[in-house]
Backbone bond lengths (Angstrom), bond angles and torsions (degrees), N, CA, C in turn:
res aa  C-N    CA-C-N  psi(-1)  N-CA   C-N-CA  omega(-1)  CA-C   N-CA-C  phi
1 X - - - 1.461 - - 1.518 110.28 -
2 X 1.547 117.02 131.98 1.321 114.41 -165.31 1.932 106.28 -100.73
3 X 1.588 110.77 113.27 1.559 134.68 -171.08 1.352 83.74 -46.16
4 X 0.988 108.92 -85.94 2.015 135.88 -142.49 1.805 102.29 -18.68
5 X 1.255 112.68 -46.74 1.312 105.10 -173.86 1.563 106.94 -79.10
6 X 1.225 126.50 -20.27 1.288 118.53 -170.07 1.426 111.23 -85.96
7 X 1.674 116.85 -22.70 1.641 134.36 175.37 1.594 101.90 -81.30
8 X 1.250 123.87 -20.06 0.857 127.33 179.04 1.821 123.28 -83.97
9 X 1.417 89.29 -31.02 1.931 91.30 171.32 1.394 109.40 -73.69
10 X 1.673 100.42 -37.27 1.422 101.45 175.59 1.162 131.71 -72.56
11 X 0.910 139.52 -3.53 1.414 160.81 129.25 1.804 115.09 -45.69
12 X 1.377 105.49 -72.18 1.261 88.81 167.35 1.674 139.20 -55.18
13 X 1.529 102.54 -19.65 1.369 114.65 176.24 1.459 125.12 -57.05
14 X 1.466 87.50 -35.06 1.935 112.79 -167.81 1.323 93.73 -72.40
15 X 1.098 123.38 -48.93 1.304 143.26 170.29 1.825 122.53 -12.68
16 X 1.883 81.86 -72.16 1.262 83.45 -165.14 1.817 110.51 -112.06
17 X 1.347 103.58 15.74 1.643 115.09 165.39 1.701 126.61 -23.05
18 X 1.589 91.24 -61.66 1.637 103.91 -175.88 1.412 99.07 -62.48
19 X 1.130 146.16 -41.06 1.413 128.98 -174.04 1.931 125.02 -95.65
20 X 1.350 103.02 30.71 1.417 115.25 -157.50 1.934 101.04 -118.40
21 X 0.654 133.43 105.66 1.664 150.34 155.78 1.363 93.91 12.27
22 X 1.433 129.78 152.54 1.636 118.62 145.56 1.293 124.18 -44.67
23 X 1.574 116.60 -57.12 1.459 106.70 -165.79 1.866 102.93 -69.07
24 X 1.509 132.34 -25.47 1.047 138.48 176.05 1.096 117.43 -42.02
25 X 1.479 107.94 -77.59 1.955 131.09 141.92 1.486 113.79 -1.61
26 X 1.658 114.15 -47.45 1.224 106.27 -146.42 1.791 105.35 -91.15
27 X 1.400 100.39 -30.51 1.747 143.65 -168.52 1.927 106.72 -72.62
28 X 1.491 85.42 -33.42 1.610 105.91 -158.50 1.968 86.33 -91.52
29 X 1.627 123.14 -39.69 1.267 113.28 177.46 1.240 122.34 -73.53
30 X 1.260 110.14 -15.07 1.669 114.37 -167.55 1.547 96.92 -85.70
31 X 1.770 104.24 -51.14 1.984 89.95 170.31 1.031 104.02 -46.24
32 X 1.145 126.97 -59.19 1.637 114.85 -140.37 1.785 104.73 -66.44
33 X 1.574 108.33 -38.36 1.492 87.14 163.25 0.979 154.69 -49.18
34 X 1.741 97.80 -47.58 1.378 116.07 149.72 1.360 134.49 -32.24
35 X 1.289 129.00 -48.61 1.387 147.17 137.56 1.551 113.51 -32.91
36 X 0.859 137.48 -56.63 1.632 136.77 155.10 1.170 95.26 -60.67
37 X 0.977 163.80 106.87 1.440 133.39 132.75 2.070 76.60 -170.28
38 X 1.153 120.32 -42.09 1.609 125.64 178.07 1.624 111.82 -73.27
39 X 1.836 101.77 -47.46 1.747 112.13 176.25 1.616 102.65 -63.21
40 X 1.385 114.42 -59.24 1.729 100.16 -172.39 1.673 107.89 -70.77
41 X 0.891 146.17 -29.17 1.363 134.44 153.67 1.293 131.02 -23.24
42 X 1.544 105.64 -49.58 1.455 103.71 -161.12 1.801 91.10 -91.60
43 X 1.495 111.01 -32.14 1.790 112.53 176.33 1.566 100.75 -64.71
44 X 1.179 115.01 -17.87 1.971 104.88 -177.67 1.736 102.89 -83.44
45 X 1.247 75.58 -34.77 2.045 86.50 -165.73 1.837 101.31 -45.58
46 X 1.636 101.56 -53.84 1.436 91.50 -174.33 1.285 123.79 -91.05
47 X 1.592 112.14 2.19 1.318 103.79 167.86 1.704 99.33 -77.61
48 X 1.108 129.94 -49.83 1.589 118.12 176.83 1.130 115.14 -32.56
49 X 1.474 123.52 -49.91 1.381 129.90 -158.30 1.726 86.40 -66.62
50 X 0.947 117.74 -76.44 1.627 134.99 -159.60 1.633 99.85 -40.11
51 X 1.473 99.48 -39.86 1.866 105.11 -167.16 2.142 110.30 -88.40
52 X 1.379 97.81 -27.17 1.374 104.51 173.98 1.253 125.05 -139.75
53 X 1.096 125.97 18.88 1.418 153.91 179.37 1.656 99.42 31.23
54 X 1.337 108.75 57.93 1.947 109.97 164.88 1.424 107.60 129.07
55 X 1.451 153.29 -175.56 1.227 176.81 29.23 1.444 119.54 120.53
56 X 0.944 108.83 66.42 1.763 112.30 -169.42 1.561 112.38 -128.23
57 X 1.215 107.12 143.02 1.874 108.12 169.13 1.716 97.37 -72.06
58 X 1.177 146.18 -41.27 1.723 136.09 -178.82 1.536 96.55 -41.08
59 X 1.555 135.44 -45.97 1.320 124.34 178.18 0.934 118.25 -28.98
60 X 1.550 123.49 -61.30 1.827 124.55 -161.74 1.450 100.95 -47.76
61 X 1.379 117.18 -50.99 1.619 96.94 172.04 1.389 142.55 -24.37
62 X 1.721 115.43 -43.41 1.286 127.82 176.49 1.748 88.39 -82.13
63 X 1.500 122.56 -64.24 1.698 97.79 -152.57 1.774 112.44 -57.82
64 X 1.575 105.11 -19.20 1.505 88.95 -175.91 1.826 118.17 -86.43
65 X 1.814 100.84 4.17 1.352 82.42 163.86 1.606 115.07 -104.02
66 X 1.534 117.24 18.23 1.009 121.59 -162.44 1.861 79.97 -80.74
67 X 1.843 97.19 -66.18 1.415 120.24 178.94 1.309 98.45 -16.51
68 X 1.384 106.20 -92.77 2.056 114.66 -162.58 1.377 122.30 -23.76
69 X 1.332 106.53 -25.16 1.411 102.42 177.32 1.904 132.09 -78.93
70 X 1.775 82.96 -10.53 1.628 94.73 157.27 2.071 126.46 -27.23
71 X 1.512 80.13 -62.32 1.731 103.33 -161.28 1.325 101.53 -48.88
72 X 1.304 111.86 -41.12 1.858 112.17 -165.01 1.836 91.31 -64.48
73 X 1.132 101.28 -55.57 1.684 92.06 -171.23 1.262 121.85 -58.09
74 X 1.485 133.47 -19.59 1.474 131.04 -172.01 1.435 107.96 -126.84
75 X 1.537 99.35 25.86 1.934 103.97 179.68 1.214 116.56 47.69
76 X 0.956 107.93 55.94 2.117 106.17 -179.57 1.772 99.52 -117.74
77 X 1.176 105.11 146.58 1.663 114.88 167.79 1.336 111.44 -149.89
78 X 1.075 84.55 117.60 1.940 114.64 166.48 1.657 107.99 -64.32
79 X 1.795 110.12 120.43 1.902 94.33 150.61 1.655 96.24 -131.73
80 X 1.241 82.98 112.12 1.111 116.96 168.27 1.550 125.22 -45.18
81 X 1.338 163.27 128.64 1.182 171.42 -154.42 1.637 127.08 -141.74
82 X 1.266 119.56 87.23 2.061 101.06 -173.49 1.147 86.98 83.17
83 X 0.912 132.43 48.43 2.214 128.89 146.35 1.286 95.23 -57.37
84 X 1.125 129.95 -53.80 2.006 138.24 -138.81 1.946 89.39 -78.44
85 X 1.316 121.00 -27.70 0.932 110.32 153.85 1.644 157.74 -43.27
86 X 1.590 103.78 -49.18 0.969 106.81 134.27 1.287 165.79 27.03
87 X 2.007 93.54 -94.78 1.375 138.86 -165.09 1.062 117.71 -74.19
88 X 1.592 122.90 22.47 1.232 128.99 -166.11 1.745 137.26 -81.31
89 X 0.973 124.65 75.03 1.710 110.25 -157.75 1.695 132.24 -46.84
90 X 1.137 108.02 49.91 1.096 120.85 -167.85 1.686 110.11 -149.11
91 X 1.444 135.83 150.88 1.279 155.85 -165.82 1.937 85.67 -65.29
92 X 1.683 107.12 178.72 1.335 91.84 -154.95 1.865 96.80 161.00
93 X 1.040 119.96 117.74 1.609 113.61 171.69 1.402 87.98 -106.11
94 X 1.393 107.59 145.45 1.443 134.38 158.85 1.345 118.86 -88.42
95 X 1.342 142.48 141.90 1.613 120.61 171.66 1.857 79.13 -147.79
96 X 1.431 83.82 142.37 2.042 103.21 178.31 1.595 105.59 -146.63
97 X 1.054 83.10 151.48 2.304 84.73 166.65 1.156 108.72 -71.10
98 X 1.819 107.92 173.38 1.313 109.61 -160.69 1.423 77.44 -145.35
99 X 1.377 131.90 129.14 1.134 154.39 122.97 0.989 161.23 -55.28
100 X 1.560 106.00 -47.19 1.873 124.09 -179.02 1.796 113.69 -178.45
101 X 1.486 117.90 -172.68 0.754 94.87 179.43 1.831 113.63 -107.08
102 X 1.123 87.74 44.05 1.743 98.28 157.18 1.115 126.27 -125.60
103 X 1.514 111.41 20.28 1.304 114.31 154.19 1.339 133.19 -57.89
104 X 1.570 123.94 -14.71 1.462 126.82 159.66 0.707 138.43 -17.97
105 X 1.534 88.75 -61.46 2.036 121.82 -164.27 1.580 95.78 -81.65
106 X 1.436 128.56 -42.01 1.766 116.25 151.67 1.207 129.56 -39.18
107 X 1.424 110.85 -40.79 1.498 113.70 -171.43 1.922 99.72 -84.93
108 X 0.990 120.28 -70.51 1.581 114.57 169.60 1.430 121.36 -33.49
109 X 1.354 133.78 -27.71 1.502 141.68 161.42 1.113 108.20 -39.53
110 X 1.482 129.05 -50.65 1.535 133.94 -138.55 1.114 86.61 -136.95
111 X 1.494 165.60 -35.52 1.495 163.79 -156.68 1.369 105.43 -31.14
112 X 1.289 132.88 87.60 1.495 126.90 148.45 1.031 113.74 -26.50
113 X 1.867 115.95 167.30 1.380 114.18 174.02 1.628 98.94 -100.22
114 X 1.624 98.98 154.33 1.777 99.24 178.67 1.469 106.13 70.00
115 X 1.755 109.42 40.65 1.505 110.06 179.21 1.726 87.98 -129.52
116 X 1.572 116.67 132.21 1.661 131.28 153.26 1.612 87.80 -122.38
117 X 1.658 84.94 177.93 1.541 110.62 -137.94 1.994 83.06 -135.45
118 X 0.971 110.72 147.54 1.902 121.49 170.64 1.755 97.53 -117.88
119 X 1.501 95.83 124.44 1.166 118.14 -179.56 1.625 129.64 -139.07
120 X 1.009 116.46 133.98 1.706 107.92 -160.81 1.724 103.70 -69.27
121 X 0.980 104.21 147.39 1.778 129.52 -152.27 1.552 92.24 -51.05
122 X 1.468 111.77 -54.61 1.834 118.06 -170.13 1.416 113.32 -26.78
123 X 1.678 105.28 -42.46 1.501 111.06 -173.88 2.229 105.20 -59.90
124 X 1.250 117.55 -27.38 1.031 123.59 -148.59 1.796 78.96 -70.64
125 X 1.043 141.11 -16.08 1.738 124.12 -153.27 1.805 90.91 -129.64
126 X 1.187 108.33 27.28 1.599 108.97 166.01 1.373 117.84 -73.79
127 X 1.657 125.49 12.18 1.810 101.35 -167.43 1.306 97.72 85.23
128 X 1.028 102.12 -173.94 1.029 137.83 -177.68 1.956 127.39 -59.80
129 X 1.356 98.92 2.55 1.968 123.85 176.63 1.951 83.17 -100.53
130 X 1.186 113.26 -41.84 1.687 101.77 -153.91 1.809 81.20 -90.46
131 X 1.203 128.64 -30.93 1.583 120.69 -176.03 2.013 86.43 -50.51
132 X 1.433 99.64 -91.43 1.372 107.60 -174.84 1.741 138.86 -12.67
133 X 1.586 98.73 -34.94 1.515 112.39 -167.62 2.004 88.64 -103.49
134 X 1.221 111.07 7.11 1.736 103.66 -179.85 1.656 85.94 -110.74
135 X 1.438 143.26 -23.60 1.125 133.13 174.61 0.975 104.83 -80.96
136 X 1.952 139.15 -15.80 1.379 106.89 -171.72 1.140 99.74 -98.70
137 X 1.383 125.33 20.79 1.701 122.75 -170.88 1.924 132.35 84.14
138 X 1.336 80.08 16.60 2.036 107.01 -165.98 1.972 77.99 -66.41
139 X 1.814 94.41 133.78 1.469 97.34 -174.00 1.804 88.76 -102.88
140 X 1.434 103.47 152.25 1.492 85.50 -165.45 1.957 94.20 -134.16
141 X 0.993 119.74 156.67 1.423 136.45 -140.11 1.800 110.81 -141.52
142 X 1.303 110.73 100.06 1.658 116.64 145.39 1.709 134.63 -27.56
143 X 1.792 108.01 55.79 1.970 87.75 -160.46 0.974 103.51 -65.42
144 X 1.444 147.50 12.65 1.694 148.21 -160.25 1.115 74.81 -101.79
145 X 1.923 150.10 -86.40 1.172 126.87 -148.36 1.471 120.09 -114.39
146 X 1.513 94.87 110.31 1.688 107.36 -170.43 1.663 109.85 -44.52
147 X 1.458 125.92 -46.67 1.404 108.73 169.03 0.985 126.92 -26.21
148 X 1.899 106.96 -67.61 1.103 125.82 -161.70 2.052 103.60 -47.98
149 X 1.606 90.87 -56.57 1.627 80.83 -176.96 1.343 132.92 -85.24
150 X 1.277 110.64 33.49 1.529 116.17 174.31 1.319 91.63 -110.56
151 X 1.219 128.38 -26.50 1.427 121.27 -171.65 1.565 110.93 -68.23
152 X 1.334 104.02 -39.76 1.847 116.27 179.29 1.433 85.60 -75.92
153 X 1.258 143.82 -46.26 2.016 125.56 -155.25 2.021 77.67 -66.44
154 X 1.287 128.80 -44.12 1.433 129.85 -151.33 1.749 100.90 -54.96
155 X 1.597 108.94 -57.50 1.153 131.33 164.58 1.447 136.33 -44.14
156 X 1.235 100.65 -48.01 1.591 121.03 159.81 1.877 113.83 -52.59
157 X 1.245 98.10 -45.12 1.637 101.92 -172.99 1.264 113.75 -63.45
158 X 1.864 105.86 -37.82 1.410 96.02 -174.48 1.493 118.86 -106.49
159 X 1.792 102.31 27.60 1.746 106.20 157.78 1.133 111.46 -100.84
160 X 1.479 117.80 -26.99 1.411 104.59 -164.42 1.314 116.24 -71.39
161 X 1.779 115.00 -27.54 1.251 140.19 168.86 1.962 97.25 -55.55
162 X 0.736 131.47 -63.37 1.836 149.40 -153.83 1.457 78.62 -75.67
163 X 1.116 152.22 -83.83 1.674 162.95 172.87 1.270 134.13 -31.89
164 X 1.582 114.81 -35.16 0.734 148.20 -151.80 1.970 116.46 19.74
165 X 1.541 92.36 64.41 1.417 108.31 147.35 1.471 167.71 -94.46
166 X 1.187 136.30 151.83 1.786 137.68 -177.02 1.289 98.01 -71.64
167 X 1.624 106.21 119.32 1.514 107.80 164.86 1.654 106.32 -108.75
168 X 1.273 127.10 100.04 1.128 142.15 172.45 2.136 110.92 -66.94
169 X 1.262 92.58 107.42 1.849 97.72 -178.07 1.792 99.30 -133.05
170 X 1.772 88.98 144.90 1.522 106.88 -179.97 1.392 87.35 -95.37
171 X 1.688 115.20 123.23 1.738 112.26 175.46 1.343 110.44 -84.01
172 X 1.699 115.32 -25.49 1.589 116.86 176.42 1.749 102.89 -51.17
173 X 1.028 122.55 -43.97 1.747 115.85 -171.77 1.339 99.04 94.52
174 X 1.142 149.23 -1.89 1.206 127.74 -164.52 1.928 105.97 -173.22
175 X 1.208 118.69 168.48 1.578 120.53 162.62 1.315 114.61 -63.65
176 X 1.634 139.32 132.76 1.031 149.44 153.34 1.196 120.26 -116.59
177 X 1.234 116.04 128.73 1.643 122.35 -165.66 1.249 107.38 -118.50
178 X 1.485 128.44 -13.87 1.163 148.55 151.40 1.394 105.24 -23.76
179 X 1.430 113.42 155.96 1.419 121.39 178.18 1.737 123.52 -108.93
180 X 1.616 84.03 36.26 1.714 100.97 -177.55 1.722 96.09 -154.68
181 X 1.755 120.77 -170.26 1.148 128.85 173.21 1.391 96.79 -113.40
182 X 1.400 88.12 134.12 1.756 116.59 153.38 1.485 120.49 -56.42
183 X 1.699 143.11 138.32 1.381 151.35 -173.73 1.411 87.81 -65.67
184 X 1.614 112.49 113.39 0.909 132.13 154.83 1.664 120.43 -53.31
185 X 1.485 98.93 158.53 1.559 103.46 -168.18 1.464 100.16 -118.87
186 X 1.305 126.94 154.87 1.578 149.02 -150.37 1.419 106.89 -74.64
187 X 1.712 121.90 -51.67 1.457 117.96 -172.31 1.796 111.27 -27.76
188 X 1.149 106.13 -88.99 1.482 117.46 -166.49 1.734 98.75 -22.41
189 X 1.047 116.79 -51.73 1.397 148.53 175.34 1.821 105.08 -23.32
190 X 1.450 89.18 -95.34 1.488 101.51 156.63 1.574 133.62 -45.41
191 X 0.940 110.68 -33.79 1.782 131.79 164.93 1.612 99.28 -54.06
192 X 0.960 133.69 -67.65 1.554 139.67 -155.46 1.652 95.53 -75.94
193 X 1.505 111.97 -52.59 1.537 95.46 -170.18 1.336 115.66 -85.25
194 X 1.626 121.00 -14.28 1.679 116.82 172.81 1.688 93.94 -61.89
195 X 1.081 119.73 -53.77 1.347 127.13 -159.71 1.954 107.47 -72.29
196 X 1.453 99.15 -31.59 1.658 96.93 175.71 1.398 111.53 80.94
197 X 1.072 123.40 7.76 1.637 140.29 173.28 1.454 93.93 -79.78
198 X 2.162 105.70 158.26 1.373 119.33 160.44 1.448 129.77 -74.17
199 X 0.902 128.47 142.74 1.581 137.99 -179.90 1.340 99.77 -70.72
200 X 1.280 123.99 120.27 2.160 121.76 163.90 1.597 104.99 -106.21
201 X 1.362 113.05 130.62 1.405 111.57 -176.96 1.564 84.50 -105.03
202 X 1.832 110.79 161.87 0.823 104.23 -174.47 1.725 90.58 -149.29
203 X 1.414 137.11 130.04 1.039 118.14 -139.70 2.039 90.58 -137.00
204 X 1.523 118.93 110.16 1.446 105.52 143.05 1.125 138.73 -109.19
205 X 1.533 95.85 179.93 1.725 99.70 -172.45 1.385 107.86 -79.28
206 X 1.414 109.82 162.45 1.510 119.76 -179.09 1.100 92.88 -71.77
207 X 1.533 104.86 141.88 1.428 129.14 172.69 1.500 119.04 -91.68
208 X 1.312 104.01 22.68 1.640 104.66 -172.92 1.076 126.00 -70.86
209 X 1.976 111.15 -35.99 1.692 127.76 162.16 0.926 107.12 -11.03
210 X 1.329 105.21 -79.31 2.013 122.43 -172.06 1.602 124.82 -114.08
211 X 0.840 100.74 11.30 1.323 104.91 179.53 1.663 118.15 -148.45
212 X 1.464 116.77 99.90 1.618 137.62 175.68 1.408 120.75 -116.94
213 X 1.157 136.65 119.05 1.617 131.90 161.94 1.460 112.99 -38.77
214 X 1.892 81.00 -60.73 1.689 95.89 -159.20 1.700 111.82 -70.54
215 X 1.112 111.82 -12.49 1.801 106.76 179.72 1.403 94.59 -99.23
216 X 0.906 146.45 0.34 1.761 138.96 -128.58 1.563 119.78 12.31
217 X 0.895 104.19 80.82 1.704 123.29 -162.92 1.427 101.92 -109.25
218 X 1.602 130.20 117.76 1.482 120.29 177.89 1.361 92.23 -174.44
219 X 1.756 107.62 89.84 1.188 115.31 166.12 1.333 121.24 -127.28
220 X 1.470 131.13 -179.13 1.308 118.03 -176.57 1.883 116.99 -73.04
221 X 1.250 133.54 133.73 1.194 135.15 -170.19 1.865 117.16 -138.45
222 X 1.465 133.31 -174.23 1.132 130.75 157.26 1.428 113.39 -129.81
223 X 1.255 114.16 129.72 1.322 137.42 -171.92 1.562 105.18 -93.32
224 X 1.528 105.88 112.78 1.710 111.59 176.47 1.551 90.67 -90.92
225 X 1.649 113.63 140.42 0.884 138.19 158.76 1.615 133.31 -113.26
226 X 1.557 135.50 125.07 1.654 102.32 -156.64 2.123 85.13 -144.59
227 X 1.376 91.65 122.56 1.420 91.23 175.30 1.737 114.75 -85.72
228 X 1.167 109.11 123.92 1.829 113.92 169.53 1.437 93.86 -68.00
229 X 1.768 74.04 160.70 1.512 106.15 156.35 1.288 125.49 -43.28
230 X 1.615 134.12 132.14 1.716 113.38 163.30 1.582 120.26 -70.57
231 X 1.274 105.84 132.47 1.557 128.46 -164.69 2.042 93.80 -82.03
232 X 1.345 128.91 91.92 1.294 112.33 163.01 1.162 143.95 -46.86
233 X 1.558 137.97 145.41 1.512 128.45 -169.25 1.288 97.33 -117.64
234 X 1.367 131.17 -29.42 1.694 125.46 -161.60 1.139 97.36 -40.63
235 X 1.330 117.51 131.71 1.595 131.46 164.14 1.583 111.19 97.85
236 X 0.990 79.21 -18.83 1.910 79.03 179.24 1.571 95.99 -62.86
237 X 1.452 109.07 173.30 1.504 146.17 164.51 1.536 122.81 -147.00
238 X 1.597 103.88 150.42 1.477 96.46 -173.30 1.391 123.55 -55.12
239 X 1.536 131.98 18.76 1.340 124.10 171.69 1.798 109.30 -109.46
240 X 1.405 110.52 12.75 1.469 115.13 161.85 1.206 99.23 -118.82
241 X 1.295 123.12 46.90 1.559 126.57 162.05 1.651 105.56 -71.04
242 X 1.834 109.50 -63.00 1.745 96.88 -170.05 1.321 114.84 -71.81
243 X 1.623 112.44 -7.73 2.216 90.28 172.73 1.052 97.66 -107.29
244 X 1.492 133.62 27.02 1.883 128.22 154.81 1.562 91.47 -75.59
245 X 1.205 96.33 -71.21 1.769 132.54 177.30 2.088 98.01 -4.35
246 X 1.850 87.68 -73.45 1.539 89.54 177.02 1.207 137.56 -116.75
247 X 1.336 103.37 39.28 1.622 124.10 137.52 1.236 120.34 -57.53
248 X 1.174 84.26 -66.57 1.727 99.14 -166.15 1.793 114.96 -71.19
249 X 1.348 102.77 -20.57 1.778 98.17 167.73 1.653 104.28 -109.61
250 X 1.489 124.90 28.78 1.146 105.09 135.18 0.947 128.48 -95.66
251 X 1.659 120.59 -34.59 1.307 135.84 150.40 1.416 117.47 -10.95
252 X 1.300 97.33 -68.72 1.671 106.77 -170.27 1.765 95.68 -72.08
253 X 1.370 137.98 -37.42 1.341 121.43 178.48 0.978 105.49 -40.71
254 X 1.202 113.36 -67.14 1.883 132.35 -151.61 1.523 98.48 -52.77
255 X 1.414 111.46 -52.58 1.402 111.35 179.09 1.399 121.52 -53.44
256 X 1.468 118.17 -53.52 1.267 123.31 179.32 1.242 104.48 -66.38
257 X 1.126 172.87 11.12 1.314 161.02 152.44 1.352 104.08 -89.54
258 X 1.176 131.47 -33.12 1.571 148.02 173.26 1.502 107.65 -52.50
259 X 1.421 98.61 -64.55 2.102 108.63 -177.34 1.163 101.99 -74.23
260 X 1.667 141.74 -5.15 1.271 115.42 -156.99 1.715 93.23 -144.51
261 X 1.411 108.97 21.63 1.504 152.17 162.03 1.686 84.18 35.26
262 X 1.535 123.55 63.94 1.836 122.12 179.37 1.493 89.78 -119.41
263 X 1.210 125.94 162.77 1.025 171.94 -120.46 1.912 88.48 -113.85
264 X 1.711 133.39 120.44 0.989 143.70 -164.85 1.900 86.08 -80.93
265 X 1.509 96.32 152.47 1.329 105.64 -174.01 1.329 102.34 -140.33
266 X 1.577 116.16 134.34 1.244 106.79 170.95 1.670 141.40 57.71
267 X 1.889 87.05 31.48 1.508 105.52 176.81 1.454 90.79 69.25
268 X 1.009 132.88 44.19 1.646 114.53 155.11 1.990 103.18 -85.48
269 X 1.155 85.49 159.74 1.889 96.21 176.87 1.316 99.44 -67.04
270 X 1.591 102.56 153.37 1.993 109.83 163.84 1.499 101.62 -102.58
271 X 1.152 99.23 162.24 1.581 132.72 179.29 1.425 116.74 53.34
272 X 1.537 120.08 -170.59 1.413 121.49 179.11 1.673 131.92 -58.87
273 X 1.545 99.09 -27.30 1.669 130.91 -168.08 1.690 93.67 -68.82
274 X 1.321 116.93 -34.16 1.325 124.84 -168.71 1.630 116.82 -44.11
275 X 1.342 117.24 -33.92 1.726 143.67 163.29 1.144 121.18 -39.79
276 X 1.483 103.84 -64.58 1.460 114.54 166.51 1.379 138.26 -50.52
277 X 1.698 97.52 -43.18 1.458 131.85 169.66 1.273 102.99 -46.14
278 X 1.602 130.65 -38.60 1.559 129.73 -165.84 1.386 93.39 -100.89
């Protein structure tokens, strides 16, 4: 696939920003990410190939330093909170909100090592984004047929255990731009206690500052990020799935209203202490 023209729009894009409308501005950043997001793919793809010759979780290392380099270009800064958390040598589901599609550059910030990501299959036939995320070991999932994906959460449990890997899952299922969380869904859920691993919440701030669809809002901002406590499963069984379930997304409410300093909704807890409280 030939770059030059695609470095080249992007280039011209940068270009001509300052004189472009807001919503223009806003339309004109999302290509251009997009455009990064296809160009560093296919430049990660063959550095993987070259560095591990095919399909490995050691990849994410290279794509997330490909990733990080996002932030410098669109003025964004991460402060980070409970990184050391993390750092754990041991298997481990991650669960975080899902926002947009610059949640990447969140997820590459903080990427443990020996962390893949579950992602619905569609992404797998993107070009050269779905080449990339099948080399870093991204396990990828049927949500049309619930069999199908309980059978991979079944599978998943007993590699990450055998591997000892981070399975990083969005429990919302979907983008929320909303200024709260969406009712989380069970997989991740079930994943942690078939498997008997800790739950890691991982909590950001609303991106509303600088970043809106609906206003066309896309300016430079800083993204608080704050890792919880790990939530234990030993002993659990799948019938303490819904008060794992809503622990852990009150947890993460309480938190997110905290980093993203909005207004508590709907009896959620105030401040950081709120975690403990559950």
């Amino acid at each position: 696939m030939e770059l030059w023209p695609w470095l080249t729009a992007a280039l011209l894009l940068l270009v001509l920003l300052p004189t472009l409308s807001r919503s223009a501005r806003f339309y004109a950043k999302i290509g251009l990410y997009c455009v990064l997001c296809f160009t560093v793919a296919a430049v990660a793809s063959v550095v993987c190939l070259l560095r591990h010759g095919g399909r490995t979780v050691e990849n994410m290392s290279i794509i997330s330093w490909f990733i990080r380099s996002f932030k410098y270009l669109y003025g964004l800064r991460f402060e980070v909170k409970g990184r050391q958390k993390l750092a754990v040598d041991r298997p481990c589901v991650i669960i975080s909100n899902h926002q947009s599609i610059l949640d990447m550059m969140g997820l590459m910030e903080v990427l443990p090592d020996r962390c893949v990501q579950i992602a619905k299959r569609e992404l797998l036939f993107l070009g050269p984004v779905g080449l990339i995320m099948y080399l870093g070991g991204v396990l990828f999932i049927d949500r049309q047929r619930s069999r199908t994906a309980m059978t991979v959460i079944s599978d998943v449990g007993k590699r990450m255990v055998r591997e000892k890997l981070k399975v990083w899952i969005y429990p919302e299922g979907t983008r929320n731009d909303s200024e709260d969380l969406l009712p989380f869904k069970k997989g991740a859920f079930h994943l942690a206690i078939q498997a008997q691993v800790p739950i890691i919440p991982v909590v950001y701030s609303s991106f509303s500052s600088f970043y809106n669809y609906k206003t066309k809002l896309f300016t430079s901002g800083t993204i608080k990020v704050e890792v919880l406590d790990a939530i234990p499963t030993t002993g659990l069984t799948i019938a303490d799935v819904p008060e794992l379930l809503d622990t852990c997304q009150q947890a993460m409410r309480a938190t997110f209203f905290h980093v993203s300093q909005l207004p508590r909704e709907n009896g959620a807890p105030a401040g950081p202490d709120a975690q403990a409280s559950q």
